[in-house]
C-alpha positions as CSV (number, residue, x, y, z in Angstrom):
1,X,19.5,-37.2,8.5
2,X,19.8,-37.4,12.1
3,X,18.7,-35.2,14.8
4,X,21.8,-33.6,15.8
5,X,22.9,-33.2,11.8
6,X,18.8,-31.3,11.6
7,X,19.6,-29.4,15.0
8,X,23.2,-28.4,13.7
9,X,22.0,-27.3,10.4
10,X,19.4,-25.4,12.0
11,X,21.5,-23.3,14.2
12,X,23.8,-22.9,11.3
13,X,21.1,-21.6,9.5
14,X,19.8,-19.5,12.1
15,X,23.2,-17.8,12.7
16,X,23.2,-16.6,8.8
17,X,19.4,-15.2,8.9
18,X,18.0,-17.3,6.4
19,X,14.9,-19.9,6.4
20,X,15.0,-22.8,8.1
21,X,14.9,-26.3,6.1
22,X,13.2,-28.3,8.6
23,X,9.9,-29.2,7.8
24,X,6.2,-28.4,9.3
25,X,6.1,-32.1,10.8
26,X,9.4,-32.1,11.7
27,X,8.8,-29.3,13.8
28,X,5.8,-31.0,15.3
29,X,7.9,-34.0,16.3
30,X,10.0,-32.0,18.0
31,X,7.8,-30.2,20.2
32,X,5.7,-33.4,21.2
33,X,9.3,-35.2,22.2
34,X,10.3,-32.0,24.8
35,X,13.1,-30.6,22.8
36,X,11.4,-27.2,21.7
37,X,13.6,-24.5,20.8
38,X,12.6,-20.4,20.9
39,X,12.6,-20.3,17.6
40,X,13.2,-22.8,14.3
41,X,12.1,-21.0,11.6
42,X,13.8,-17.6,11.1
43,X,13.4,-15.1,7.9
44,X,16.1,-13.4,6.1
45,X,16.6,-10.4,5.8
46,X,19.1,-9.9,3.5
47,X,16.6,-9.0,0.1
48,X,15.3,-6.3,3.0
49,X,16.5,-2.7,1.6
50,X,16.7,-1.2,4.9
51,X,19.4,-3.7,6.0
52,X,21.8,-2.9,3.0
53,X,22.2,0.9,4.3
54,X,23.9,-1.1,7.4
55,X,27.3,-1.1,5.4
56,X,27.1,1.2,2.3
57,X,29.6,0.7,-0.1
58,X,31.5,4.1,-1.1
59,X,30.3,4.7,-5.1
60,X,32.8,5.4,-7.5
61,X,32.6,8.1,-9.8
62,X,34.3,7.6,-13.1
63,X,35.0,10.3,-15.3
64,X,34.3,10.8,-19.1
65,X,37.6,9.8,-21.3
66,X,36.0,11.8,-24.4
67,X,37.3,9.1,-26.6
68,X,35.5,8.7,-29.7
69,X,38.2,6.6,-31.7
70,X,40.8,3.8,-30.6
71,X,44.2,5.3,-29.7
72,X,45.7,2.4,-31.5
73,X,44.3,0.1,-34.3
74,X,43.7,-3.0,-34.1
75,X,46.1,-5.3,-35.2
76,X,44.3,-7.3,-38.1
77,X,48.0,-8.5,-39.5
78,X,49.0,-9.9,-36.5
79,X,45.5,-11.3,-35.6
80,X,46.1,-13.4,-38.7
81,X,48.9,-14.8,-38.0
82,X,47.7,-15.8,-34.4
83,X,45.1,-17.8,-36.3
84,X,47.2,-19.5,-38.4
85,X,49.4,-20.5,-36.0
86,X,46.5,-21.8,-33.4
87,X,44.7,-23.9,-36.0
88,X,47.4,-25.2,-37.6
89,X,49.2,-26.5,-34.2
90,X,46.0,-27.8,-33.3
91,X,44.1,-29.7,-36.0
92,X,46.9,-30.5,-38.5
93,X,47.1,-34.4,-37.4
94,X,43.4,-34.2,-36.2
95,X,40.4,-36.1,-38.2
96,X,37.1,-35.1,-38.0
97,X,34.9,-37.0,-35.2
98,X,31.6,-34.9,-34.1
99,X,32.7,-35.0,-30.5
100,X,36.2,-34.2,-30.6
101,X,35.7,-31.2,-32.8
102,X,33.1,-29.9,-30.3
103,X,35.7,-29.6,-27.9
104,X,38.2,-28.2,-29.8
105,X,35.7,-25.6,-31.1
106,X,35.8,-24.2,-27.5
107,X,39.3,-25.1,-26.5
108,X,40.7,-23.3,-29.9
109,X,38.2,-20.5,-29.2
110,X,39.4,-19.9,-25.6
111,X,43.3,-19.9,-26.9
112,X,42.9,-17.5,-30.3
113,X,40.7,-15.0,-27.6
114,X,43.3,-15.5,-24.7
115,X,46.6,-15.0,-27.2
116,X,44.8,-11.8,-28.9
117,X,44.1,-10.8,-25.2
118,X,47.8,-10.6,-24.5
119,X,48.2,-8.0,-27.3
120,X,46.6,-5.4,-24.7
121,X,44.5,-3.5,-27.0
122,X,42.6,-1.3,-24.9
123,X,38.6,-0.8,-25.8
124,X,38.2,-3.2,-27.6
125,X,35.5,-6.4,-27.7
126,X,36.9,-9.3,-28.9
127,X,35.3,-12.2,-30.2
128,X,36.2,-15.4,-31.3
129,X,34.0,-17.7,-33.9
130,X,35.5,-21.3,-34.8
131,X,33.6,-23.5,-37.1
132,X,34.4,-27.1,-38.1
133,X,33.6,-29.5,-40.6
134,X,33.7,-32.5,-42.1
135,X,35.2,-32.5,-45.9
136,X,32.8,-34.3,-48.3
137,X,32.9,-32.3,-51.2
138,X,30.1,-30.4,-50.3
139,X,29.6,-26.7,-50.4
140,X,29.0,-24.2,-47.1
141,X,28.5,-20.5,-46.6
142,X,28.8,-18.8,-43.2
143,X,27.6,-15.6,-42.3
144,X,27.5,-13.3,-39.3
145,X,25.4,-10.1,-38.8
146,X,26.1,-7.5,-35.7
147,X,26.0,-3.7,-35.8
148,X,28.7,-2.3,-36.9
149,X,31.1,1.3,-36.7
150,X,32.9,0.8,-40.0
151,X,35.4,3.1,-39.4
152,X,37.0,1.8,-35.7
153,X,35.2,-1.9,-36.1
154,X,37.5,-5.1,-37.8
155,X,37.8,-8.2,-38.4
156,X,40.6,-11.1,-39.2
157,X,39.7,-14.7,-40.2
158,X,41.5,-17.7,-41.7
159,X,40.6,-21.2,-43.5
160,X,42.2,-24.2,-42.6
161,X,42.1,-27.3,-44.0
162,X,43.5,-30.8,-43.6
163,X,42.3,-34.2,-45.3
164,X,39.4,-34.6,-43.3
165,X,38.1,-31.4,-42.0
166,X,38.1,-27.7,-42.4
167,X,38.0,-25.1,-40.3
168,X,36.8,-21.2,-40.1
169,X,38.1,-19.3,-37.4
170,X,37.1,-15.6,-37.2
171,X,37.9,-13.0,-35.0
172,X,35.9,-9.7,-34.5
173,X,37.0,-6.7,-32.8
174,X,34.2,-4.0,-32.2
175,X,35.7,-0.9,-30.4
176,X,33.7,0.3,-26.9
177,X,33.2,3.6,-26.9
C-alpha cells in the first residue's frame, strides 16, 4: 500500500471515529521521515452509551391486540395444492444427483414459503421442510418435533415421486400469539 493510499485511509478513518489501521512501526516511520500528524490513532466512540443519547430515537408503543385465536384459519386445502404444484413443476423431469437436489432443496423451499406468503395470512409462522432422495428400494421415516397449540397450530405436506427420486415437502404453520 502506498503512502498516500495509508494517509488517505487514515483521514478517512479519522473522519468516522474509529481505530486507525496503521501499525505501531508504521507510525514510527512516519515520525522519523518529518511527516507527523496531531493525531493517527483515534478511538471510537460509537459502543460509548453517552454518545447514543446524541440522537434518541422516538420508542414506539404498541398496543395489546387481545387476540388469542387466528381471525382466519389457515388454509391447509390450499397449502396442498401449492405443494403439489411446486414439486411437480420442478422435479418431474429431474434425476436424482446429490448436488443438484441440494439446491433445489432450497430453491423449492424459498418458492412453496414465498407462494404461501402471498396468501396473507396474518400471525402466522410459516415454515417450509423439503427432503429429497434417491429411490433404491429402501425404506425412510421422517420426523419433526416442535411445541405445539393444537387447536390454532397446522400442517400440510405432500409426497412426490418420479423414477429416480422422491420427495417430502412439509409446510407448518404455528399461529403467533
Amino acid at each position: 500500500m502506498s503512502d498516500v493510499a495509508k494517509e488517505k485511509a487514515a483521514r478517512l478513518l479519522k473522519k468516522r471515529g474509529s481505530v486507525s489501521s496503521l501499525s505501531s512501526h508504521e507510525v514510527k516511520a512516519r515520525e522519523t521521515a518529518g511527516k507527523t500528524k496531531d493525531s493517527i490513532s483515534t478511538v471510537s466512540y460509537i459502543d460509548d452509551p453517552g454518545h447514543h443519547d446524541d440522537n434518541p430515537r422516538p420508542t414506539v408503543q404498541m398496543e395489546n391486540t387481545y387476540q388469542l385465536g387466528p381471525a382466519k384459519r389457515f388454509p391447509v386445502l390450499t397449502v396442498s395444492n401449492i405443494l403439489k404444484d411446486v414439486l411437480s413443476s420442478y422435479l418431474q423431469e429431474e434425476k436424482y444427483e446429490p448436488e443438484l437436489c441440494r439446491q433445489m432443496t432450497k430453491t423449492i423451499s424459498e418458492v412453496i414459503k414465498a407462494r404461501v406468503k402471498e396468501l396473507m395470512i396474518p400471525r402466522y409462522k410459516i415454515i417450509v421442510q423439503i427432503n429429497i432422495g434417491q429411490l433404491n428400494d429402501q425404506s425412510i421415516r421422517i420426523g419433526s418435533r416442535c411445541l405445539w397449540d393444537p387447536t390454532n397450530d397446522t400442517f400440510s405436506s405432500h409426497t412426490f415421486k418420479n423414477r429416480s427420486l422422491f420427495a417430502v415437502a412439509s409446510v407448518y404453520a404455528v399461529y403467533f400469539e
